[in-house]
N, C-alpha and C positions, 0 to 999 in steps of 0.2 A: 335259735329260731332264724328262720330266713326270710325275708321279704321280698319281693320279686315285681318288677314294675318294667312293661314290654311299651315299646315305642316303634317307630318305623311304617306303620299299616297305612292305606292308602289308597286311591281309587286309580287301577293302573290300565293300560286294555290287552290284552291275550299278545306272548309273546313278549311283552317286559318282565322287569326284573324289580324286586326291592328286597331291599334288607332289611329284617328285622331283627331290635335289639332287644336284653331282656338284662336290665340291671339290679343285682343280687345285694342287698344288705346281710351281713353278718358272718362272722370269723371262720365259721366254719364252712363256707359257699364251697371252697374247692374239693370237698370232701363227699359232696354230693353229685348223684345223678341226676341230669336235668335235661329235660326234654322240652318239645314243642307238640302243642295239640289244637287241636282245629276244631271248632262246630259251628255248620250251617242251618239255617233256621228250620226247625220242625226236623234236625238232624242228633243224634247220640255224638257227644265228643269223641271224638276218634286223633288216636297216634295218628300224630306226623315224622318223628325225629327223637330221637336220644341219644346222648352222649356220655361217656364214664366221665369220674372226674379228672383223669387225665388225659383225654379225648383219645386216647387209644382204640377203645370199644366205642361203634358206632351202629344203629339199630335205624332202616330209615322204610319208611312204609313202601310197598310197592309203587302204590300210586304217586311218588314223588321223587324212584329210586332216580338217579341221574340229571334231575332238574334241580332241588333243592340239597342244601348244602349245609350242615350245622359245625361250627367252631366255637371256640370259650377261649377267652382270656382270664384265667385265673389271678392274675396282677392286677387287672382292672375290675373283676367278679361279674363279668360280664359276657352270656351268651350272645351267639349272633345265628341267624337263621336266613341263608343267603338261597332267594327265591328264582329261579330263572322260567322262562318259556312258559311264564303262568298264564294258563288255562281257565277261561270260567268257570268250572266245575272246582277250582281254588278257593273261589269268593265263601268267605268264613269271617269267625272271630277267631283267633290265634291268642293263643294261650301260654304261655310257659310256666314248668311247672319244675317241680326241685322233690330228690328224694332221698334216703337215706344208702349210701351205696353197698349193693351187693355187693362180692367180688364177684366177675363173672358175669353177671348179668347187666340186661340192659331191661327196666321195665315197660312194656308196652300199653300197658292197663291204666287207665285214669285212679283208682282206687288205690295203685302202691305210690302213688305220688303226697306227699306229706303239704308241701308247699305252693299258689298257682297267685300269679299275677290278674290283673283285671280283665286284663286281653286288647287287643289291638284290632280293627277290623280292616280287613284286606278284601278290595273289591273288583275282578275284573270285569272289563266288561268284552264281549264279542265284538 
């Protein structure tokens, strides 16, 4: 089992940057896929980001391709979700979430995710 507990979220203004952390409990963390997901009030959870467990393969939504930035440190079991030129249309709850790793694939769908943190909320303002 994995347990997952995000940190870093914040009220920033369009154009900053923050990072956000997502710290993994349990032995087998490097062995999953783990992503980052977002939802905005009166909004469906939507992909942000995923990463294999050897950050090899990476999966990142349109809407965040070249701004946002996901790495893992497997030593510390800990994802990072590196935010830049964020945008109001960003302001969410951020979610990290842990799955069992395909080969090959990166999952984009909230339902092949096994694992999800409480979430962190991220707010810019205009």
């Amino acid at each position: 089992q994995v347990q997952l507990v995000e940190s870093g979220g914040g009220l920033v203004q369009a154009g900053d940057s923050l990072r956000l952390s997502c710290a993994a409990s349990g032995r087998t963390f490097s062995s999953y896929t783990t992503g980052w997901f977002r939802q905005a009030p009166g909004k469906e959870r939507e992909f942000v980001v995923a990463t294999s467990p050897g950050g090899a393969l990476r999966n990142y939504a349109d809407s965040v391709k070249g701004r946002f930035t996901i790495s893992r440190d497997n030593a510390k079991t800990t994802v990072y979700l590196q935010m830049n030129s964020l945008k109001p249309e960003d302001t969410a709850v951020y979610y990290c979430a842990a799955a069992r790793y395909s080969p090959g694939r990166i999952f984009t769908r909230p339902d092949d995710y096994d694992y999800w943190g409480q979430g962190t909320q991220v707010t810019v303002s205009s």
